[in-house]
C-alpha positions as a Markdown table, in Angstrom:
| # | Residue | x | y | z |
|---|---|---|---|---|
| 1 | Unk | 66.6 | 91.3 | 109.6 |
| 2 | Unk | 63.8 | 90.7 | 112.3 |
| 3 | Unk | 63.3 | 92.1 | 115.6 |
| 4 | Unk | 62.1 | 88.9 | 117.4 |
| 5 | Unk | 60.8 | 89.6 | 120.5 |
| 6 | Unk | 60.6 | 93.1 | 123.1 |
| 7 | Unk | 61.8 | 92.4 | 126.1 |
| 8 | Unk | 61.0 | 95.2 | 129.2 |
| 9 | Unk | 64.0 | 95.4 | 131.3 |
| 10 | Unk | 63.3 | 96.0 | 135.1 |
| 11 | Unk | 66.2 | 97.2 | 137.4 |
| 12 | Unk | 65.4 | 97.1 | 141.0 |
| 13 | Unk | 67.1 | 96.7 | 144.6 |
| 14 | Unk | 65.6 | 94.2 | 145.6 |
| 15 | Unk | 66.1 | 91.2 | 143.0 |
| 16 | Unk | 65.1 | 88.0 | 144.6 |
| 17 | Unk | 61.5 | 89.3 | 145.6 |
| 18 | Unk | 61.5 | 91.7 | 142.2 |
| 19 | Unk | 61.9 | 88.0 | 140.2 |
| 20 | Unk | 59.0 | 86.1 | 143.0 |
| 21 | Unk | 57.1 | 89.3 | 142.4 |
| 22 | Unk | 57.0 | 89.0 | 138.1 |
| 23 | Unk | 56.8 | 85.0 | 138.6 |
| 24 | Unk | 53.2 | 85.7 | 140.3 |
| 25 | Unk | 51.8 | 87.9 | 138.0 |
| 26 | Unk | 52.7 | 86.3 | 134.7 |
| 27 | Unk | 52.2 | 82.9 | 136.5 |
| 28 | Unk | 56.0 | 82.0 | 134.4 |
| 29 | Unk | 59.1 | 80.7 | 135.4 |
| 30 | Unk | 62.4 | 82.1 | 135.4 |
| 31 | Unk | 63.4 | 81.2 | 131.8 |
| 32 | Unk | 66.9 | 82.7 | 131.8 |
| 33 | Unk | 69.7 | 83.9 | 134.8 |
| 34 | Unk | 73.2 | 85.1 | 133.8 |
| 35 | Unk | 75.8 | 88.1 | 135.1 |
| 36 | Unk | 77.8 | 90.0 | 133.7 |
| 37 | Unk | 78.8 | 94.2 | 134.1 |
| 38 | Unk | 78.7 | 93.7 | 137.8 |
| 39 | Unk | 75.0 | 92.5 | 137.7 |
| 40 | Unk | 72.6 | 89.5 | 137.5 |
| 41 | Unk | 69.4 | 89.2 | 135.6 |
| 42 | Unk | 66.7 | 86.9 | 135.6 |
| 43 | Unk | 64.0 | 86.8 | 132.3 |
| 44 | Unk | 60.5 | 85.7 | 133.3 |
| 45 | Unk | 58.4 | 86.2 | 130.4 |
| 46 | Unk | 58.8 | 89.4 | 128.4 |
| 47 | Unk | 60.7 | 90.8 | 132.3 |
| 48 | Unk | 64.3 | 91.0 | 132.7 |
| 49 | Unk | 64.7 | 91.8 | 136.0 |
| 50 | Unk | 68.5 | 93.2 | 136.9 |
| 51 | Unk | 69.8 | 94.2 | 140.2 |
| 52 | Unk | 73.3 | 95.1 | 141.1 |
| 53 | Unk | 76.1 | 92.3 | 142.3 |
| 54 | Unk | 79.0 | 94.6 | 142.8 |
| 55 | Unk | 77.3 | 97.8 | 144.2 |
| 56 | Unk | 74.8 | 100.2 | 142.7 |
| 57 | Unk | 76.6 | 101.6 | 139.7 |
| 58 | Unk | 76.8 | 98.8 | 137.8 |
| 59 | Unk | 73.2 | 99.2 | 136.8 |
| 60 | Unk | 73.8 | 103.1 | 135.7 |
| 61 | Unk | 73.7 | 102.3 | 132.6 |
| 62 | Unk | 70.6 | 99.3 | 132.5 |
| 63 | Unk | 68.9 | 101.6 | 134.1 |
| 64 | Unk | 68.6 | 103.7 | 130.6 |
| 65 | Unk | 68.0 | 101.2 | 128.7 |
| 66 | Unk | 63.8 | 101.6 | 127.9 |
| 67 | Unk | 63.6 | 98.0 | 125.8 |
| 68 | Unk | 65.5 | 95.1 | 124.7 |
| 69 | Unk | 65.2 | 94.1 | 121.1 |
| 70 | Unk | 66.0 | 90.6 | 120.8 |
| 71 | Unk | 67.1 | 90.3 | 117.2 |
| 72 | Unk | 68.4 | 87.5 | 114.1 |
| 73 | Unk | 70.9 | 89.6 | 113.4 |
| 74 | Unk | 73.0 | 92.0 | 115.1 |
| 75 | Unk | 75.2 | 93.4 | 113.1 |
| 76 | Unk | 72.3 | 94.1 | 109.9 |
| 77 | Unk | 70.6 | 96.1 | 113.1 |
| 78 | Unk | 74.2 | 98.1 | 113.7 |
| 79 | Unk | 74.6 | 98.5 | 110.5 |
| 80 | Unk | 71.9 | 101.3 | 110.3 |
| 81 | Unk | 72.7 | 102.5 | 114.1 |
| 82 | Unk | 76.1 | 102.8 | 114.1 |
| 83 | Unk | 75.3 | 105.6 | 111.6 |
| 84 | Unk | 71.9 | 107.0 | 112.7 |
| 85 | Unk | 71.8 | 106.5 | 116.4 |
| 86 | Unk | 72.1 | 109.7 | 118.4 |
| 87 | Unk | 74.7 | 108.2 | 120.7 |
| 88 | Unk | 76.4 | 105.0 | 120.9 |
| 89 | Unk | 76.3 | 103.9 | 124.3 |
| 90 | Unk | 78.1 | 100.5 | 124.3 |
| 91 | Unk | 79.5 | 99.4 | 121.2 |
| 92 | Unk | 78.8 | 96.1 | 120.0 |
| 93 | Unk | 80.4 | 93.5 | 122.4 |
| 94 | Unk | 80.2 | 90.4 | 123.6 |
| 95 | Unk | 77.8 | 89.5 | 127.3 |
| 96 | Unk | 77.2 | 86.0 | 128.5 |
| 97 | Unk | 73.8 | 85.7 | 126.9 |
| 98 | Unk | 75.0 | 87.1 | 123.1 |
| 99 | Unk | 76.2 | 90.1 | 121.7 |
| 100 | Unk | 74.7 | 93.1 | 122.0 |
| 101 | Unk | 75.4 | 96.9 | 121.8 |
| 102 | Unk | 73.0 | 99.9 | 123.7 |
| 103 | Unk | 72.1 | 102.9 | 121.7 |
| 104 | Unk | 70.2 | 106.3 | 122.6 |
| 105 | Unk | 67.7 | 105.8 | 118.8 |
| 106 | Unk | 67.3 | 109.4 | 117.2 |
| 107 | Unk | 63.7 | 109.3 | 119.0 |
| 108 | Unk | 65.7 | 109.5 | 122.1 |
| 109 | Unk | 65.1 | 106.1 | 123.4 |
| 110 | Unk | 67.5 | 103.8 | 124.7 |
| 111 | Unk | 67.3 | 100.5 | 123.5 |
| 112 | Unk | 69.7 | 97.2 | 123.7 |
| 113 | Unk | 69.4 | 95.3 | 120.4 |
| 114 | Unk | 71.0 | 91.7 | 121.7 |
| 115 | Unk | 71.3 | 88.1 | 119.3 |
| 116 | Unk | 71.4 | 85.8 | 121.7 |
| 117 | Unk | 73.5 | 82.9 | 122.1 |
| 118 | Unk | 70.7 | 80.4 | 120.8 |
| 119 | Unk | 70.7 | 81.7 | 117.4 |
């Protein structure tokens, strides 16, 4: 049970230059692009950058989210969260880069744990 990486989600209304603006500074590529929930995201780096496809509430509930924990294995992680989170946002479910599930910790941050698709 390893949390791999921290990924810093960043939700914005203007995605193209959000994604040319995180390109410059980290000098890195987008490494990842997928949709799903009614909006696309692009990872450069440690960035996910998410902006809204079908209108504006589709990112209510990224917009909560304060990190992404990229783990080995998901359901080890909501194992002990399904019983000590203080809310379950999103259950554990199935996105186009893995399975995930979004949870407000008992600290009272928001956080998606994700295993992605490559493990």
């Amino acid at each position: 049970m390893e949390i791999k990486t921290v990924l810093l989600p960043i939700v914005t209304d203007t995605f193209e230059s959000t994604v040319e603006f995180y390109k410059k500074i980290t000098g890195k590529e987008v490494s990842l692009y997928a949709a799903h929930d009614g909006y696309q995201l692009s990872q450069v780096d440690n960035f996910v950058i998410l902006g809204a496809v079908d209108g504006p509430e589709a990112l209510e509930i990224p917009s909560r989210v304060h990190a992404i924990f990229v783990v080995d294995d998901l359901n080890a992680f909501w194992k002990i969260l399904e019983k000590k989170a203080r809310k379950i946002i999103i259950p554990i479910n199935r996105v186009s880069t893995g399975v995930r599930f979004i949870v407000e910790q008992p600290d009272g941050k928001v956080i998606e744990y994700i295993q992605t698709n490559e493990n």
